[in-house]
ROFILO-709651 format. One record per residue (C-alpha): residue number from 1; x, y, z. Coordinates in pm, 1 decimal. Example, Ala and Ser with C-alpha at 12.3 -4.5 7.8 and 13.67 -1.06 7.14 Angstrom:
! residues 2
<1, <1230.0, -450.0, 780.0>>;
<2, <1367.0, -106.0, 714.0>>;
END
This chain:
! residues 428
<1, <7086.0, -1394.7, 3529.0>>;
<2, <7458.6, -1571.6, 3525.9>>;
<3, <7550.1, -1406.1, 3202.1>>;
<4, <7381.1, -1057.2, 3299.5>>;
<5, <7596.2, -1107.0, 3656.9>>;
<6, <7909.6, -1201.9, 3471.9>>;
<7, <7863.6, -931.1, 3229.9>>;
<8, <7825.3, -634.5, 3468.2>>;
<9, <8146.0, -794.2, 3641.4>>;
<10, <8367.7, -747.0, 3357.1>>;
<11, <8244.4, -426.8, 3322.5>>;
<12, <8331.9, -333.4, 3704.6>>;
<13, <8702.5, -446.5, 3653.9>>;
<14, <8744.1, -253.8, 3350.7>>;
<15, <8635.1, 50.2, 3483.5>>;
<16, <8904.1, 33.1, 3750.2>>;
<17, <9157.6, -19.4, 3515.7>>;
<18, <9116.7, 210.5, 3219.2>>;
<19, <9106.0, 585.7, 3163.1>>;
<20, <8718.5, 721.2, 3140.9>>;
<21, <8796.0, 796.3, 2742.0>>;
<22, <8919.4, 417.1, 2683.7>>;
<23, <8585.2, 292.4, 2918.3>>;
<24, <8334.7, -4.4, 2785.8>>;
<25, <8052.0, 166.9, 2655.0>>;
<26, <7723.4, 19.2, 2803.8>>;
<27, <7428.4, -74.6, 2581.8>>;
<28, <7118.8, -247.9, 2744.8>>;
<29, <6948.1, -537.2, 2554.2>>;
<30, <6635.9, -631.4, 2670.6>>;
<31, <6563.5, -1023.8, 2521.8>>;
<32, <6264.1, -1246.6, 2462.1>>;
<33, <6445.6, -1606.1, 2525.4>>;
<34, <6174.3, -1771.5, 2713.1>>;
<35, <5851.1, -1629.1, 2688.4>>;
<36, <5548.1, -1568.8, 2500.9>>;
<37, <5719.1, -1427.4, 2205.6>>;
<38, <6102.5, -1643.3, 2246.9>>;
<39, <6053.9, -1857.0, 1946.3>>;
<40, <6124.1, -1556.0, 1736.2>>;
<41, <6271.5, -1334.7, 1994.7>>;
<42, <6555.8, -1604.5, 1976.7>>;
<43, <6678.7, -1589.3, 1666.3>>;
<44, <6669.1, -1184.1, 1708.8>>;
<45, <6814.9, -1176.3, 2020.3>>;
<46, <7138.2, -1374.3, 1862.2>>;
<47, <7151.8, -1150.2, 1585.0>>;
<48, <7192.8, -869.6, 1778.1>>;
<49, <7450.6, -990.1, 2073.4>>;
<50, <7635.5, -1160.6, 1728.6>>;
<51, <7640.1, -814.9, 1587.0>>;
<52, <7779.3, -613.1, 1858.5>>;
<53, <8049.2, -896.7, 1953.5>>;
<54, <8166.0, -826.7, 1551.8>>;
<55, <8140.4, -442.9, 1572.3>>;
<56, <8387.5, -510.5, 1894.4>>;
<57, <8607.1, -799.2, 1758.2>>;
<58, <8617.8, -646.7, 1367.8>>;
<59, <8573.6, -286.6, 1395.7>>;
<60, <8719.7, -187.9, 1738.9>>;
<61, <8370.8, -105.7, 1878.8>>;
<62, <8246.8, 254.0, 1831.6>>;
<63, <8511.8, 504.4, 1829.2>>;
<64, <8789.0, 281.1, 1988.2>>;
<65, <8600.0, 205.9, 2280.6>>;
<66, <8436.2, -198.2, 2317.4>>;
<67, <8084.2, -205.4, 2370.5>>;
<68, <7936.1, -345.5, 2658.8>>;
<69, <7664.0, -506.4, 2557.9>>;
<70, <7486.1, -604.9, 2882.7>>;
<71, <7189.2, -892.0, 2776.9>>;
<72, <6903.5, -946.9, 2977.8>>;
<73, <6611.5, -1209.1, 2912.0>>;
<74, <6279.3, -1051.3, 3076.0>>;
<75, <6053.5, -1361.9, 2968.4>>;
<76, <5820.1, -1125.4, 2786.6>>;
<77, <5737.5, -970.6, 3106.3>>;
<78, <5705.2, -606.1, 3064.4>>;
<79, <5692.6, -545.8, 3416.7>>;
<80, <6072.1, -728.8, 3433.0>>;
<81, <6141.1, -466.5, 3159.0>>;
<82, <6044.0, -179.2, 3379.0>>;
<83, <6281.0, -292.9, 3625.9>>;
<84, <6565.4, -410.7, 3440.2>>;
<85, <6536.1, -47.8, 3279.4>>;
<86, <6632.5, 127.8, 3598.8>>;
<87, <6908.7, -129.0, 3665.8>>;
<88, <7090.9, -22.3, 3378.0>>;
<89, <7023.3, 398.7, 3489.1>>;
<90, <7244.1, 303.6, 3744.9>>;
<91, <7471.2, 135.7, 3490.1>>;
<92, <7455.1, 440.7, 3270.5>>;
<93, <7377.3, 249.8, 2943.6>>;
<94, <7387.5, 536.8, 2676.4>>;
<95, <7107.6, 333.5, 2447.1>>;
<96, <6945.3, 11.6, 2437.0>>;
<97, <6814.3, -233.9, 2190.4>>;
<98, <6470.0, -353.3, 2316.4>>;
<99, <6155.0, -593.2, 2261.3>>;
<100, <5817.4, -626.6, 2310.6>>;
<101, <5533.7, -385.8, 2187.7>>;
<102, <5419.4, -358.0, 2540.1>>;
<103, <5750.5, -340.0, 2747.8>>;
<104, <5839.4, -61.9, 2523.4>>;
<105, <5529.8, 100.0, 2527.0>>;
<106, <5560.5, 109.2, 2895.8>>;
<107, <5958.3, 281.8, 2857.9>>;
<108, <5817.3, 581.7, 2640.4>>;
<109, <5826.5, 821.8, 2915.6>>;
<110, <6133.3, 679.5, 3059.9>>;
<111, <6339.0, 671.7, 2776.3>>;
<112, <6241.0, 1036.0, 2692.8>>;
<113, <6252.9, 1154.5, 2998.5>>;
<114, <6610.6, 1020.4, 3071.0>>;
<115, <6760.8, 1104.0, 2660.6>>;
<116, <6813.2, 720.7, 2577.3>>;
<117, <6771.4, 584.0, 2209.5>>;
<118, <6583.1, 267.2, 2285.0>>;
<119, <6571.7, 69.5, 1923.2>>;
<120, <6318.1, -195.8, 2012.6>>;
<121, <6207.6, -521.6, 1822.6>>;
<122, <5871.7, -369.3, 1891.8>>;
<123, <5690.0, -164.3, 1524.2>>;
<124, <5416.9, -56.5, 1696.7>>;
<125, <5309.8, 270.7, 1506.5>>;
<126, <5275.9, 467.1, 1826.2>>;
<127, <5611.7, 426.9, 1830.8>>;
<128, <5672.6, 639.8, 1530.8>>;
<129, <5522.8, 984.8, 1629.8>>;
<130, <5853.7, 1138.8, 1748.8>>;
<131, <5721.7, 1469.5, 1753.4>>;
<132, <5407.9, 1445.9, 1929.5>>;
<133, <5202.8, 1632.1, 1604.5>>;
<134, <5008.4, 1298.5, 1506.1>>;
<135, <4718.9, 1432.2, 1823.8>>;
<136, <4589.3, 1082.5, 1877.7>>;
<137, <4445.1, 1013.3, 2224.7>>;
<138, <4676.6, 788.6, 2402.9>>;
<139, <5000.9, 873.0, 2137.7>>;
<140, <5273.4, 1026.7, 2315.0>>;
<141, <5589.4, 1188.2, 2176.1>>;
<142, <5888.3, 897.8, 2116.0>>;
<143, <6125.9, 1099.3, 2016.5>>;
<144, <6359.3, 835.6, 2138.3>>;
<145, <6209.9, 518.7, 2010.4>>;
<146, <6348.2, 405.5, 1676.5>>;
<147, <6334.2, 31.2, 1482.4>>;
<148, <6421.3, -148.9, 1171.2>>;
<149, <6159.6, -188.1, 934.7>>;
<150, <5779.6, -84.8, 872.4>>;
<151, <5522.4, -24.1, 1112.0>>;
<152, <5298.4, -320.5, 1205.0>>;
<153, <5054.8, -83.5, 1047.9>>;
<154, <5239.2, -11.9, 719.2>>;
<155, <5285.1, -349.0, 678.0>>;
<156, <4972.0, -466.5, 705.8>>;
<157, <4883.7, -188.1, 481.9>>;
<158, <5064.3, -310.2, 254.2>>;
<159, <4933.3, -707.5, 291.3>>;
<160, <4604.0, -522.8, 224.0>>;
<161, <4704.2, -331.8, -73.8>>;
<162, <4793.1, -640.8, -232.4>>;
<163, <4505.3, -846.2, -106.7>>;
<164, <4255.6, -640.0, -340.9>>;
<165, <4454.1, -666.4, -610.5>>;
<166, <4514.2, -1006.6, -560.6>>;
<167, <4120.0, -1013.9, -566.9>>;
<168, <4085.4, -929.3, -893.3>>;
<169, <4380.7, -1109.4, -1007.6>>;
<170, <4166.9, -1444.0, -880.4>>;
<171, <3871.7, -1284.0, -1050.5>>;
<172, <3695.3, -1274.5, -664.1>>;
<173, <3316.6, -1172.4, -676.7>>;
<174, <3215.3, -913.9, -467.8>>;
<175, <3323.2, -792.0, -169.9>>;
<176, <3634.2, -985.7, -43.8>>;
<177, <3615.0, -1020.0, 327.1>>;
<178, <3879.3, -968.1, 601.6>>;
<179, <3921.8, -1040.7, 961.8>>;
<180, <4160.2, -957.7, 1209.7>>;
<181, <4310.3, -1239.5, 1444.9>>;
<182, <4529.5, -1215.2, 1736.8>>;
<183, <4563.1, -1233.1, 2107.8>>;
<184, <4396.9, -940.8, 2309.4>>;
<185, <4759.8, -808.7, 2397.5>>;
<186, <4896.7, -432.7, 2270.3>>;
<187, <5136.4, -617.9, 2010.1>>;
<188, <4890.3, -791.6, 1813.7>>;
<189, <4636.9, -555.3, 1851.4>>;
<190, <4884.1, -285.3, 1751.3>>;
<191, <4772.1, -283.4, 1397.3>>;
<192, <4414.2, -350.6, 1409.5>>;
<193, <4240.6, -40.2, 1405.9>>;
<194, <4476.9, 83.4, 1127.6>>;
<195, <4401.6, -231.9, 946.6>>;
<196, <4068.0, -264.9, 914.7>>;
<197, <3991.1, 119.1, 841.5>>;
<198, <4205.3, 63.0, 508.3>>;
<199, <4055.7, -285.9, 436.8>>;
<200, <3702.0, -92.7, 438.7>>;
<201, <3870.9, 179.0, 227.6>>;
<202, <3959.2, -66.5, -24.8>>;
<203, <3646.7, -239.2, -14.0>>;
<204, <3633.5, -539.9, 177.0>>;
<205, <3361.3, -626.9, 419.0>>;
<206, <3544.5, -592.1, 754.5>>;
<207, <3433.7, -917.5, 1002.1>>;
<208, <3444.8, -901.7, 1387.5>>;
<209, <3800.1, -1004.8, 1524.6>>;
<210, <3858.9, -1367.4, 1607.1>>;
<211, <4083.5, -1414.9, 1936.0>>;
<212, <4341.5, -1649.4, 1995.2>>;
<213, <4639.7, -1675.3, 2273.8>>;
<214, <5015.6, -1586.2, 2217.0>>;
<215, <5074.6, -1908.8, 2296.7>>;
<216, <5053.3, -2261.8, 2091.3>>;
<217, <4748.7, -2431.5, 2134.5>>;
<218, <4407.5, -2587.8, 2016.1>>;
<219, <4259.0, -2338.2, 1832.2>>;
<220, <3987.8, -2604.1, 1590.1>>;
<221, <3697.5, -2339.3, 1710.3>>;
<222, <3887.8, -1997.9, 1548.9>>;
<223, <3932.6, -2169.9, 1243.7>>;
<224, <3544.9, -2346.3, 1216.2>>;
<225, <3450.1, -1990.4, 1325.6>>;
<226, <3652.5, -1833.4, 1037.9>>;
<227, <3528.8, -2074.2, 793.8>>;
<228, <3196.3, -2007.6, 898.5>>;
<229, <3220.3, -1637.2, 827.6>>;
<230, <3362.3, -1698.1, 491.2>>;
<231, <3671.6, -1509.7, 536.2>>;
<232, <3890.0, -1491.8, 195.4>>;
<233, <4188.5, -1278.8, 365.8>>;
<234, <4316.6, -1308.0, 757.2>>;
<235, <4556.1, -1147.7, 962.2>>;
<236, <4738.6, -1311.5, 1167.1>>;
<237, <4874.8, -1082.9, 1494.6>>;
<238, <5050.6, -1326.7, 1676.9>>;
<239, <5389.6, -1470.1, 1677.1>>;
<240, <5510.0, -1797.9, 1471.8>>;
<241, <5443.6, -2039.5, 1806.5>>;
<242, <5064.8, -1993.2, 1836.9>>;
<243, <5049.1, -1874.8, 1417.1>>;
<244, <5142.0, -2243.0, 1395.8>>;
<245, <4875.7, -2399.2, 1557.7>>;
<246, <4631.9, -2215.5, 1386.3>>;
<247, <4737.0, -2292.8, 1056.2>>;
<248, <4745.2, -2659.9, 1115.1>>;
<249, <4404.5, -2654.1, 1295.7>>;
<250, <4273.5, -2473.3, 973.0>>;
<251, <4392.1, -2700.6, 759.5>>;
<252, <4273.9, -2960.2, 948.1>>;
<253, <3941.8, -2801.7, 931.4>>;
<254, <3957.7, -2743.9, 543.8>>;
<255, <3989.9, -2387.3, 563.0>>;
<256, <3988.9, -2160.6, 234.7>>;
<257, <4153.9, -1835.3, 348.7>>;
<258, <4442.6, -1647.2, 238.8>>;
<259, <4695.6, -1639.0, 538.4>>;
<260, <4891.4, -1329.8, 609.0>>;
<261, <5110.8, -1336.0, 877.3>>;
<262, <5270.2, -1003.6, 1047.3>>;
<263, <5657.9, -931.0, 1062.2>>;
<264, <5709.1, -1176.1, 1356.4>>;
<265, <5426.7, -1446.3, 1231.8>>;
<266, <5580.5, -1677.5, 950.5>>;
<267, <5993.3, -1720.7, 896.6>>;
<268, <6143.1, -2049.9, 818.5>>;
<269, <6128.6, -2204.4, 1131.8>>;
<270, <5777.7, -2200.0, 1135.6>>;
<271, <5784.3, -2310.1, 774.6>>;
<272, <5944.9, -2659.1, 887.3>>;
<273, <5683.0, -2654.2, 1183.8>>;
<274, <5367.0, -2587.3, 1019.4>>;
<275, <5493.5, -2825.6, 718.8>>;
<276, <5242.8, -2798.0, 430.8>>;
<277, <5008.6, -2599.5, 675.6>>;
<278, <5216.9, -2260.3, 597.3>>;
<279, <5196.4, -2313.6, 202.4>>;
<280, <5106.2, -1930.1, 115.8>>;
<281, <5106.2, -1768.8, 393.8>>;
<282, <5263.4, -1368.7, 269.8>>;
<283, <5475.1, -1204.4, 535.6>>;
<284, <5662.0, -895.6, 548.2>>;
<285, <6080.7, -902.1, 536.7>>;
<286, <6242.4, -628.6, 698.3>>;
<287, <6557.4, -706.4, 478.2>>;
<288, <6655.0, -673.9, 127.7>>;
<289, <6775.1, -1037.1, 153.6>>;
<290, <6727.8, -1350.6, 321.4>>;
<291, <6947.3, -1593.5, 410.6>>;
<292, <7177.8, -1754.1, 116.5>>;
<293, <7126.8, -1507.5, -171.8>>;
<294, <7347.7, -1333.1, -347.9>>;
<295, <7423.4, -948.4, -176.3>>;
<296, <7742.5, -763.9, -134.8>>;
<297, <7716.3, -701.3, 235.4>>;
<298, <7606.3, -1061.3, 309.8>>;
<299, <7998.1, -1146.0, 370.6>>;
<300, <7962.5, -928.1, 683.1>>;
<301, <7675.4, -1150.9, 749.3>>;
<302, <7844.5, -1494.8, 770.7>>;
<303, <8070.5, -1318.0, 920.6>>;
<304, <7868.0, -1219.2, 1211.1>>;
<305, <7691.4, -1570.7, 1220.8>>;
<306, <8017.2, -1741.8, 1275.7>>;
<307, <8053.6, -1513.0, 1582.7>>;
<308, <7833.4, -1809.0, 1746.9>>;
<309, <7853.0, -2042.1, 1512.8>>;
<310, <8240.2, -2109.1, 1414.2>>;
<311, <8138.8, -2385.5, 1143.5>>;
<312, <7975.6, -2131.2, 951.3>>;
<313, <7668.9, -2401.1, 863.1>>;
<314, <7435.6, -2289.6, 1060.1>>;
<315, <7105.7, -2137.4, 851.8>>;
<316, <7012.1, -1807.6, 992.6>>;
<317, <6649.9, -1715.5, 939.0>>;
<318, <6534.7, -1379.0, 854.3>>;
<319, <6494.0, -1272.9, 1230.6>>;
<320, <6842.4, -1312.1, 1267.1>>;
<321, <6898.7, -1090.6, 1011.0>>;
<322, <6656.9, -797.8, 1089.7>>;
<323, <6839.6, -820.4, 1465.0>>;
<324, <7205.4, -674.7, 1229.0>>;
<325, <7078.7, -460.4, 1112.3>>;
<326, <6886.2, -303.4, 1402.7>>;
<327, <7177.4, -356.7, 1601.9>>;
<328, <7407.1, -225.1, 1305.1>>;
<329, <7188.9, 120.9, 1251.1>>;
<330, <7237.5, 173.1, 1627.8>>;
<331, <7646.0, 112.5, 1600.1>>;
<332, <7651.7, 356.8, 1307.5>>;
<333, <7414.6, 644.3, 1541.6>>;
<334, <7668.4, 634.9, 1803.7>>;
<335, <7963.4, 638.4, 1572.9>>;
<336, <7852.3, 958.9, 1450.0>>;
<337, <7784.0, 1062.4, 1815.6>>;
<338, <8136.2, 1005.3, 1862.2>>;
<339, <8265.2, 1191.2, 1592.3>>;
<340, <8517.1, 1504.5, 1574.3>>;
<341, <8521.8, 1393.9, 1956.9>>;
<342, <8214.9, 1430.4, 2041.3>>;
<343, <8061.7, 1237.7, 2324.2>>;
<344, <7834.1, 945.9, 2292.6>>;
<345, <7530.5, 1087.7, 2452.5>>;
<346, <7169.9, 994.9, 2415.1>>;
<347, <7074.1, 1326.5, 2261.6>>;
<348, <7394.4, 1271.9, 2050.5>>;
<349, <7324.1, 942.6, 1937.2>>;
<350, <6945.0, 1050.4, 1842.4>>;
<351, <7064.6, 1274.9, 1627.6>>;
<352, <7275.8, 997.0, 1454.1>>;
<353, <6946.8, 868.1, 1324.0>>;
<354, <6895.3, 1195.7, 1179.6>>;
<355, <7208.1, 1215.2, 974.5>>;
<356, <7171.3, 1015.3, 697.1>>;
<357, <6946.6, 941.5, 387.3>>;
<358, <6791.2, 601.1, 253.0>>;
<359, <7032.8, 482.6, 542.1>>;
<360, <7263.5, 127.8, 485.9>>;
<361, <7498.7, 57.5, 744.6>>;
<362, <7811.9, 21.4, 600.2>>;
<363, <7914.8, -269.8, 450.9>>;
<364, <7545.1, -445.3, 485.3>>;
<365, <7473.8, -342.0, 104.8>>;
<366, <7202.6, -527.3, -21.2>>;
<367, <7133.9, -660.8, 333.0>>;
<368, <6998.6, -400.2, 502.4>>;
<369, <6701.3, -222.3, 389.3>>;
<370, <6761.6, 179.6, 325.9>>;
<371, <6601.9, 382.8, 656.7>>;
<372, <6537.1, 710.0, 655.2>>;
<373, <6411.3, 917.8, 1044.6>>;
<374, <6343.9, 1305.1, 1118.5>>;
<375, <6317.3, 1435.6, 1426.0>>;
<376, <5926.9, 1488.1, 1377.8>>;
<377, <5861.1, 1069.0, 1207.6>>;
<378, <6044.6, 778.2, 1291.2>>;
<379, <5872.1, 581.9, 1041.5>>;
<380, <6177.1, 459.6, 910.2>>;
<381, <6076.0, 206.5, 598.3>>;
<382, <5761.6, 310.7, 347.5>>;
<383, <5883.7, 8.8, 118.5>>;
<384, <5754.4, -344.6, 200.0>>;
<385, <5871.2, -594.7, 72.6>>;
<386, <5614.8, -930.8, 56.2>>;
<387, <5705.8, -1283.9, 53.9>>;
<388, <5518.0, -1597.4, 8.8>>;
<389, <5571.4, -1862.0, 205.3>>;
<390, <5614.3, -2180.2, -26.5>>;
<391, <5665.0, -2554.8, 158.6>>;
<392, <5580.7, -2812.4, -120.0>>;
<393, <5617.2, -3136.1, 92.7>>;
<394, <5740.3, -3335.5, 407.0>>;
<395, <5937.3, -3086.8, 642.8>>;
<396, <6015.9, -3358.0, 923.6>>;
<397, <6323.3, -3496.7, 724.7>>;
<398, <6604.0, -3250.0, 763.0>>;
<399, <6675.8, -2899.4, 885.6>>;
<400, <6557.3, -2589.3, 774.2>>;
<401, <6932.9, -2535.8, 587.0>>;
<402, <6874.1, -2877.7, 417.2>>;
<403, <6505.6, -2812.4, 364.0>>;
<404, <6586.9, -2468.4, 191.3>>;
<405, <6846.0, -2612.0, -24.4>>;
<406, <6702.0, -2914.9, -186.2>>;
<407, <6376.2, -2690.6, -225.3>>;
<408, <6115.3, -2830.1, 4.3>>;
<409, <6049.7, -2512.8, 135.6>>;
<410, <6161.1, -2125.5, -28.2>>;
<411, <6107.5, -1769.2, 37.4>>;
<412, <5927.8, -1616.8, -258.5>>;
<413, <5873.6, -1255.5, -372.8>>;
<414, <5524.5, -1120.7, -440.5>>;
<415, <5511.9, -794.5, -437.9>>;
<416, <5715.9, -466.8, -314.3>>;
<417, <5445.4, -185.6, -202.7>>;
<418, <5580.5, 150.8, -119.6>>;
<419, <5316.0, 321.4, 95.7>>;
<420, <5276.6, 728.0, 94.8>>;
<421, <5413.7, 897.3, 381.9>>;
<422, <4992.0, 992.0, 475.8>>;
<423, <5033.5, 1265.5, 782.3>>;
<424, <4717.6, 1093.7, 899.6>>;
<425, <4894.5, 752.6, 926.9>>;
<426, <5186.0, 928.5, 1136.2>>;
<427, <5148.1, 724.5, 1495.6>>;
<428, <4860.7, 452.5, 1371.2>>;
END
């Protein structure tokens, strides 16, 4: 609340003091820094309020005018959300860079009704039917709702493409079987339906959904009860905190199943938490790169990490990464609102998402994945990349820099699966 408070009252003065043209521009961001979901919303969060501090600092804001980025942690709370969203109507934000599948689920009809691009940390596919044409029940049009990377859907799509292959490639017999695991919450259930209608497409014998919390816990009886059903592949729904526990209590329980985590399940930090627990697990990354490799836009990077860390040590995990380049594609939208002197306007700033193909902020070469929304699909990113988590001994010695460097734990690439743009897919 202090830095919200102290936030708004910068804002105030300036507005006194400066011509409307020369005005902060206000942008909402709606953070996950101590709830359900904080352990990765954290890292995200930073990414984002590092990114727009640069964009002020390095390139004058958007169209000579700071940003006002006005941060807000809701706890996960969507009905917080709901109410921080009509604070900022009466600040006027002109966009806002969100969360949670369920808070921004809840801001559809808001954020359409009142023309503000709401780029959320939220992939639910729902999210992605911008011009109402998909005509599933309970779908609405988001023709304001945009984010950075794949579907939940698409990605698990694409875990499941390479599952059956990965089938054969182990020389499986029969019918490989998959379940679906997850609190009973819209984010982690987001997926599900998608994901086991293509699993049964491709084969596999489909097993009833095993429940567990968002939050850590003792979760010996999911993993005796996936061990008793023979599972060979598993989706995990949740975020890294309770993904954690699982994996340890499945290990612990000599579980044999191939781990896949979704977009938010497995990063490093969870890698040095699990330890030898999260050997394996495959993950989507939103980005073309992860942290310390070789990419001509990852100078910007560092560049935005030292923004709150001035040593420039700190090892940013790929969360902090996707939060650029979210925060990045929404810079770039309202830079082409403002352009030839045009006003930055929701409606304006919507169409910036509109104006460019295989999309790469500038300067994030390499970084940033290529995006590519029309006015009727917001599925921005077809191409999923796959990594494998690989931790090949004791993670309590060190940090996750140190552990990356001297090899403990790495980021490995399996597989890149570009998915068909399916009309019946649109919104699931």
């Amino acid at each position: 609340m202090t830095m919200r408070t102290t936030i708004l009252g910068l804002a105030a003065t300036v507005t006194l003091t400066l011509p409307a043209a020369a005005q902060p521009i206000p942008v909402g961001h709606l953070m996950d820094l101590s709830g359900a979901t904080s352990d990765v919303g954290t890292p995200f969060a930073q990414g984002v309020n590092d990114t727009w501090a640069w964009v002020n600092r390095m390139r004058n804001g958007v169209a000579g005018r700071q940003v006002n980025a006005l941060a807000f942690d809701y706890g996960y709370q969507a009905p917080r959300a709901v109410s921080q969203y009509q604070a900022w109507s009466r600040d006027r934000v002109v966009a806002i860079n969100g969360w949670g599948t369920a808070d921004t689920e809840a801001l559809v009809r808001f954020v359409t009704r009142d023309r503000v691009p709401y780029v959320s940390g939220s992939y639910s596919a729902a999210l992605t039917d911008a011009g109402g044409k998909s005509g599933r029940q309970g779908v609405e049009p988001a023709p304001y709702n945009f984010f950075y990377g794949p579907s939940y859907s698409d990605s698990l799509r694409a875990m499941l493409i390479w599952a059956a292959e990965d089938w054969k490639t182990r020389g499986g017999q029969g019918k490989p079987k998959y379940v679906h695991m997850g609190g009973n919450h819209p984010y982690p259930n987001s997926p599900k339906a998608a994901g086991e209608a293509l699993a049964a497409e491709l084969g596999f014998d489909v097993l009833p959904a095993i429940v567990f919390a968002l939050t850590p816990g003792d979760y010996t009886a999911q993993c005796l009860t996936l061990k008793q059903q023979g599972a060979n592949y598993a989706y995990l729904g949740n975020t890294a905190g309770s993904n954690i526990s699982v994996l340890r209590a499945c290990q612990a329980a000599g579980v044999n199943v191939q781990f896949m985590g979704n977009v938010w399940g497995m990063d490093e930090n969870a890698m040095k938490a699990a330890g030898t627990a999260a050997n394996g697990v495959i993950f989507p990354v939103r980005t073309a790169a992860v942290w310390g490799q070789q990419a001509s836009g990852m100078a910007n990077v560092q560049a935005i990490s030292r923004i709150s860390d001035q040593t420039g040590t700190a090892y940013r995990p790929v969360h902090y990464l996707t939060g650029i380049c979210s925060a990045m594609l929404l810079a770039e939208a309202m830079d082409t609102a403002a352009s030839n002197g045009g006003q930055i306007t929701g409606e304006r700033i919507r169409d910036g998402f509109y104006a460019r193909q295989n999309w790469v902020p500038k300067g994030f070469d390499g970084v940033c994945a290529p995006s590519n929304f029309t006015p009727a699909d917001h599925r921005g990113q077809l191409t999923v990349a796959l990594y494998r988590a690989r931790v090949t001994g004791d993670t309590s010695q060190g940090n996750v820099g140190e552990l990356m460097q001297n090899g403990t734990m790495r980021l490995e690439l399996v597989k890149t699966v570009t998915l068909d743009r399916r009309a019946d897919w649109l919104g699931w």
